[in-house]
C-alpha positions in Angstrom: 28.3 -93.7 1.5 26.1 -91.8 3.7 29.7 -89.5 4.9 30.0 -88.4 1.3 26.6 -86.6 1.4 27.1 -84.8 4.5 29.6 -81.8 2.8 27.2 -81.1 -0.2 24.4 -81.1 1.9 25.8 -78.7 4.5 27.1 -76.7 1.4 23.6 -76.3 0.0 21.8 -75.3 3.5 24.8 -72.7 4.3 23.8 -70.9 0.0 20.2 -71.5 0.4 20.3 -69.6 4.3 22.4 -66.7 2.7 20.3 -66.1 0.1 17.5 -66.2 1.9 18.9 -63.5 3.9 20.0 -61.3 1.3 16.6 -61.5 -0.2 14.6 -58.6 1.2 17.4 -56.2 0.6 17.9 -56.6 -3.2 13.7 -56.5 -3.2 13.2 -53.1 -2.0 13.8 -50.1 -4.6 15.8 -47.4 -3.0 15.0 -44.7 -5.7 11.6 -44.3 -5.2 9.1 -42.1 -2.8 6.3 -43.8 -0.5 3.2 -42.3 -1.6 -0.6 -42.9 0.6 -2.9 -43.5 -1.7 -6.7 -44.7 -0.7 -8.2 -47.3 -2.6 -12.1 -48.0 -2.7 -13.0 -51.0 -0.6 -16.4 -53.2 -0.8 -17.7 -51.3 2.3 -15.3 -48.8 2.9 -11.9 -47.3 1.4 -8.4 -48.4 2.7 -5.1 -46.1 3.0 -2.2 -48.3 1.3 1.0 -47.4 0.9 2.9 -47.6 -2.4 5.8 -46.9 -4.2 7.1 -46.5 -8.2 3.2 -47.7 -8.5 3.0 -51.2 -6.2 1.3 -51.4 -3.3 3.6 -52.0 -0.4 2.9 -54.4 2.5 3.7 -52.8 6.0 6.7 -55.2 6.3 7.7 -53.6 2.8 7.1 -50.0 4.1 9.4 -50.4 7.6 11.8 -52.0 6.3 12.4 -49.8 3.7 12.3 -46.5 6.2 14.9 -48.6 8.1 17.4 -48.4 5.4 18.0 -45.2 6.3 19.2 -43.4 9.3 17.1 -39.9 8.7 13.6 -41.4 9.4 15.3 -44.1 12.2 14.4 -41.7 15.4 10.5 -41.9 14.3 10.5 -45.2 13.3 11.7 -46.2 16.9 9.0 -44.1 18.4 6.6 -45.7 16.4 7.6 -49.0 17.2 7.8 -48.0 20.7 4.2 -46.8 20.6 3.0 -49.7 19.1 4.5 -52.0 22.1 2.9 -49.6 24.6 -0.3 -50.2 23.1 -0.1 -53.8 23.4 1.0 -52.9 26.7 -1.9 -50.7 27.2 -4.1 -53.5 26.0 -3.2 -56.2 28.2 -3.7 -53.6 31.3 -7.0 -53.2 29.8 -7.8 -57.3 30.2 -6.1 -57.4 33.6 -8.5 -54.6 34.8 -11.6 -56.4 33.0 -10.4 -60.1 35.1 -10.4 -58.0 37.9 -13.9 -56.1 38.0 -14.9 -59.7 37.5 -13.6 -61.1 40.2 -14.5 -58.7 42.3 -18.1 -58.3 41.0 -18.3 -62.6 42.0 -17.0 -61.6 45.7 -20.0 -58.8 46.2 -16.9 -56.4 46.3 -19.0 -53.3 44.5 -16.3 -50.4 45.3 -13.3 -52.8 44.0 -15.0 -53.7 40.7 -15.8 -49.9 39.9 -12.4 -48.9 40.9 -11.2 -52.3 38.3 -13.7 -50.3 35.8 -12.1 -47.0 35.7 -8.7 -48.6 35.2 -10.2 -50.3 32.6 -11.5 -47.3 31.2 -8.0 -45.4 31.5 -6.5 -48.3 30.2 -8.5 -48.1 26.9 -8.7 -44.4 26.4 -4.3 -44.4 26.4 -4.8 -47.6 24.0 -6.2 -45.3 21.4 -4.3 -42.5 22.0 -1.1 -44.6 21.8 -2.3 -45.8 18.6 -3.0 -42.6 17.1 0.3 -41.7 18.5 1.6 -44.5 16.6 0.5 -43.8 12.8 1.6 -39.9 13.4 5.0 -41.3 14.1 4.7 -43.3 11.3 3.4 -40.4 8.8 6.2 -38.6 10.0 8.8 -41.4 9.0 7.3 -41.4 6.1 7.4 -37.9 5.2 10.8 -37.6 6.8 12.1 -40.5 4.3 10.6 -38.2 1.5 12.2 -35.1 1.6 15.5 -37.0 -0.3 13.1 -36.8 -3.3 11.9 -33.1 -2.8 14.0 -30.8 -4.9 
């Protein structure tokens, strides 16, 4: 009995894993610019993203410059950026270990030396996320010239 089940079973996992793959394609309008727009917070305004008047999620916003191949080269430098600063962040917690443990062994001159690398380490951080969103704006603005007469 249990043999019969096996082929619709199989059957329904192989429909329900393609559809789920074709899912985020047929989601995301091609026809339509990605606009900035800043919305008033409780505290302080936030810079969303949106497009034929939704707010799109950052998932919704890269995969919809990665249809194309005219924003693709900034795209991969933003997502480049965006590993160096998680690069540039765990660089910064290595240098902070290390001032500690150097601090504990009475080791003055290696803990400020662990310091400045942590303060190196922290000042690229930021500039590799600034770096970052720039690449992103210019994806962006890149995948909005098809809309410019």
């Amino acid at each position: 009995m249990s043999q019969n089940l096996y082929l619709p079973v199989v059957l329904l996992l192989t429909s329900l894993c393609a559809r789920s793959q074709d899912s985020l394609q047929t989601r995301i309008s091609q026809d339509s610019s990605i606009r900035a727009t800043l919305v008033a917070g409780y505290k302080y305004p936030s810079l969303v993203y949106t497009a034929n008047g939704e707010v799109l999620s950052h998932r919704e916003v890269i995969g919809r410059l990665s249809l194309y191949a005219e924003p693709a080269e900034e795209l991969q430098k933003y997502r480049d950026a965006r590993t160096g600063r998680f690069v540039w962040a765990g660089v910064s917690l290595l240098a902070v270990v290390g001032a500690a443990v150097e601090k504990s062994q009475n080791n003055s001159g290696a803990s400020y030396t662990f310091g400045g690398i942590f303060l190196t380490a922290m000042v690229a951080e930021v500039i590799t996320a600034i770096g970052a969103e720039r690449h992103l704006r210019w994806a962006i603005k890149i995948y909005n010239k098809r809309f410019q007469p």
